[in-house]
C-alpha positions as CSV (number, residue, x, y, z in Angstrom):
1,X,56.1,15.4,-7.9
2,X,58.7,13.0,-8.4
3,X,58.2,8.8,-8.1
4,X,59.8,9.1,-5.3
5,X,57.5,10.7,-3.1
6,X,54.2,9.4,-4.9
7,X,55.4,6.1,-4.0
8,X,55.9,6.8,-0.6
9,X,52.4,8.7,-0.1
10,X,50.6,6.0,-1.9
11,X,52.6,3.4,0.7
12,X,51.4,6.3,3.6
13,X,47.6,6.0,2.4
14,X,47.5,2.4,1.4
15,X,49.2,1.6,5.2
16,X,46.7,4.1,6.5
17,X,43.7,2.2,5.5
18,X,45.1,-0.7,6.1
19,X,44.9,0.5,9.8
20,X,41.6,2.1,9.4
21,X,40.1,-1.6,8.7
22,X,41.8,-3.2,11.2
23,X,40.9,-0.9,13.7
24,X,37.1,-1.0,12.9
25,X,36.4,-4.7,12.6
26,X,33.8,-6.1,14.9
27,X,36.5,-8.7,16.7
28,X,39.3,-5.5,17.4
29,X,35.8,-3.7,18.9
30,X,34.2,-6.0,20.4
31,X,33.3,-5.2,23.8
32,X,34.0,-7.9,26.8
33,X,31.1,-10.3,28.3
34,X,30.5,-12.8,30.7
35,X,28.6,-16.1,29.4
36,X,28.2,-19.1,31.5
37,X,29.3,-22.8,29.5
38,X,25.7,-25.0,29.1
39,X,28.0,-27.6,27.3
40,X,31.0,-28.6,25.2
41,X,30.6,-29.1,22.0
42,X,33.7,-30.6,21.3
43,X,37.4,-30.2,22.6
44,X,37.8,-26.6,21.4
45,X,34.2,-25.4,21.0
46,X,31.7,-24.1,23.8
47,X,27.9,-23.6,23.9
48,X,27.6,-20.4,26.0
49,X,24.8,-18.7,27.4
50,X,24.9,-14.8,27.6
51,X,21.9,-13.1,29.0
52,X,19.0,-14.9,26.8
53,X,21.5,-15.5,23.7
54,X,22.8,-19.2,23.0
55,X,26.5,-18.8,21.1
56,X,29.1,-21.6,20.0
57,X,32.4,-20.1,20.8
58,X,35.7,-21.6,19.3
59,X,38.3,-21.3,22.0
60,X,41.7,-19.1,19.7
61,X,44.7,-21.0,19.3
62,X,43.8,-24.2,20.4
63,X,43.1,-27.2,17.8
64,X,41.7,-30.0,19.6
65,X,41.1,-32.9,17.9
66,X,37.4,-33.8,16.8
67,X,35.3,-36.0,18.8
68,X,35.9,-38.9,16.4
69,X,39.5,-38.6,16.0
70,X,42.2,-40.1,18.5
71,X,42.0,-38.7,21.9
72,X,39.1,-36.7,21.0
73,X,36.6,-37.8,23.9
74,X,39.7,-37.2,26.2
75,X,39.9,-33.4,25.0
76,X,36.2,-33.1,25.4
77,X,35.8,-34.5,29.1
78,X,38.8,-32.9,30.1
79,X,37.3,-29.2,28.6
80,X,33.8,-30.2,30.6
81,X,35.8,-30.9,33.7
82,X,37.2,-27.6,33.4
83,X,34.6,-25.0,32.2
84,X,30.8,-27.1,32.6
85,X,28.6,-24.4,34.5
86,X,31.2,-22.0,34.9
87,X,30.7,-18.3,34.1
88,X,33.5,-17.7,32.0
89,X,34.9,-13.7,30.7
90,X,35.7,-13.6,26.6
């Protein structure tokens, strides 16, 4: 076998697992739920009930700014005036 070609299976098997992993994380599988918002923690952060389960879910892609930095308490009331007691899908 030439370098050639055991370079490009080992780049075949090394993308292939590579895949495999990806493909079986918990996050890639997880499976969708409802939860209904009991309170915010802070302006990116939820405290979600899902059936008798309490969970802190951290909203992807958004980077609020903490409740003691500038404009902080703004993000937070404005997140409660938009999710407190709703039943949200993740």
């Amino acid at each position: 076998m030439n370098v050639t070609l055991k370079l490009q299976y080992t780049c075949f098997i090394a993308i292939g697992l590579i895949a495999l992993c990806i493909c079986s994380s918990p996050a890639f599988c997880a499976k969708p739920y409802a939860a209904t918002v009991l309170r915010v923690v802070d302006g990116d952060t939820l405290e979600v009930q899902r059936g008798q389960e309490i969970e802190h879910v951290r909203l992807f892609g958004i980077d609020a700014p903490e409740k003691n930095q500038d404009f902080g308490p703004e993000m937070q009331v404005r997140l409660i005036s938009e999710t407190i007691s709703q039943t949200l899908n993740f």
